[in-house]
C-alpha positions, 0 to 999 in steps of 0.5 A, a space after each residue: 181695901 176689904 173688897 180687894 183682900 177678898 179678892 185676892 183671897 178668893 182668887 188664890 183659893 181658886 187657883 190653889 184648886 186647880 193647881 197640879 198636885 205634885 205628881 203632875 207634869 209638863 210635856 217637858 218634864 214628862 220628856 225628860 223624866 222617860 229620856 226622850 225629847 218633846 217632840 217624840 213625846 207628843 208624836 207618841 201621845 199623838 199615836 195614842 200611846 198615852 191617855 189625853 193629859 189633864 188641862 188646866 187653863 192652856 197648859 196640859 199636864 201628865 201623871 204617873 199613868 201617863 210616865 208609865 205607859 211612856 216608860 213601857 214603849 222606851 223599854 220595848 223599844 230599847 229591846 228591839 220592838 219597833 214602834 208598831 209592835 209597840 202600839 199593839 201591845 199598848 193597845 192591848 193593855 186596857 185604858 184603865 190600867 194602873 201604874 203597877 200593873 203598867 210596870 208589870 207589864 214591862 217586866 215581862 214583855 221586855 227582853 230577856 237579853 241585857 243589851 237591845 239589837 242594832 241595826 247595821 249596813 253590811 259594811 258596818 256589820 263586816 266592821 263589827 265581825 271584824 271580817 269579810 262576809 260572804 252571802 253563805 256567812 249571812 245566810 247562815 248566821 240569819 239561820 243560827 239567829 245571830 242577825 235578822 235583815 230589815 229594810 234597813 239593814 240586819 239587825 244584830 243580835 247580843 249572841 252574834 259572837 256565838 254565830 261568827 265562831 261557828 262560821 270557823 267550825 270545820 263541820 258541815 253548815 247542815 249540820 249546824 243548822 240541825 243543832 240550831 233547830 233541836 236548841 231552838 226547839 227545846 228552849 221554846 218549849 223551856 221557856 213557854 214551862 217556864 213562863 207558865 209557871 211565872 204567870 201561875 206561881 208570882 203574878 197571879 198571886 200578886 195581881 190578886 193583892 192589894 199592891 202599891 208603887 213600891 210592891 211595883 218596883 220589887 216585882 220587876 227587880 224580882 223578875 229581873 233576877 228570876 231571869 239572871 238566875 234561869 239562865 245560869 241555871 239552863 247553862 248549868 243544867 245542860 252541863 249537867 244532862 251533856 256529863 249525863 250521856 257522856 257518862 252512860 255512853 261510857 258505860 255502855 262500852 264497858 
């Protein structure tokens, strides 16, 4: 009797040892916590996309490094990065990263725009414009980037309501293409100023405290405001500078 309770003692405190701490989990449960399916999950731990996991006895188990970097390629994904652009950025981001430098990441990699591109043939794009497109309408919304053509078909770009308007502009396709090119030139150049600034005014300065979880998940929500509130302040600005020529224009005329 007094062999056997030792034994069964003995055997839980070794189980209890081994056992997974509370942020640890199956392959199941690391697919439904990202939103995606096992397969996927072991198709993309298989690309090395994720560090091996933690085995106990036969079954493999996940933590919060592991839901992190998942949770980085869903989102890139779900901005229009495909799988292999992916991989790269994973692959540049080293082994070691924590959790919320993982999340850091994802915050200022995923796209600005606030619905992911899909990819359509060019029946269902015709469908979505809600009209026939000629050879010269895609060449020239693929000039104004309202669509991009891939292997599969073209991808669709949230703005691409902008670029059809602009196929009914009486005004000649060149010259659309010119002020396409002038706006495309000056908001790269806004937006490498304003990246810069990002990096040396909130994350260096974050990256050199002690951060948590919690600190984590505050940045991200303060990035994602930063970028709601860039933008209406661009539409603004460039408001402001149009009234500006508008005014010294008249000005001159007087």
């Amino acid at each position: 009797m007094l062999v056997c309770q030792f034994w069964c003692d003995s055997t839980t405190v070794i189980l209890m040892s081994v056992a997974p701490g509370q942020d640890q989990l199956t392959i199941d449960e690391l697919a439904a916590a990202v939103g995606t399916t096992v397969r996927t999950t072991r198709y993309y731990a298989s690309l090395g996309l994720v560090p091996p996991p933690e085995r106990i006895g036969r079954v493999a188990y996940y933590g919060p490094v592991h839901l992190a970097r998942l949770e980085l390629v869903r989102a890139l994904q779900d901005h229009g990065f495909t799988l292999q652009a992916a991989e790269r950025v994973l692959g540049s981001i080293p082994a070691d990263a924590s959790v919320e430098e993982l999340a850091l990441q994802r915050a200022m990699l995923t796209s600005w725009t606030s619905e992911p591109p899909e990819v359509l043939s060019r029946a269902a794009l015709e469908e979505k414009a809600g009209r026939r497109l000629s050879d010269s309408d895609l060449e020239l919304l693929t000039s104004l980037g309202s669509i991009e053509q891939t292997d599969d078909g073209w991808r669709v770009m949230p703005y691409l309501s902008v670029g059809l308007g602009l196929l009914d502009v009486d005004v000649p396709r060149e010259s659309l293409g010119l002020a396409e090119a002038a706006i495309r030139r000056h908001m790269e150049a806004l937006a490498d100023e304003l990246t810069t600034i990002l990096h040396e005014q909130v994350l260096e300065p974050y990256r050199r405290q002690s951060t948590s979880p919690e600190d984590a998940r505050r940045l991200e929500e303060t990035v994602s405001t930063l970028r709601r509130l860039t933008l209406e302040a661009v539409v603004h600005g460039f408001q402001r500078a149009a009234n500006a020529v508008i005014t010294r224009s008249l000005t001159s005329q007087e």
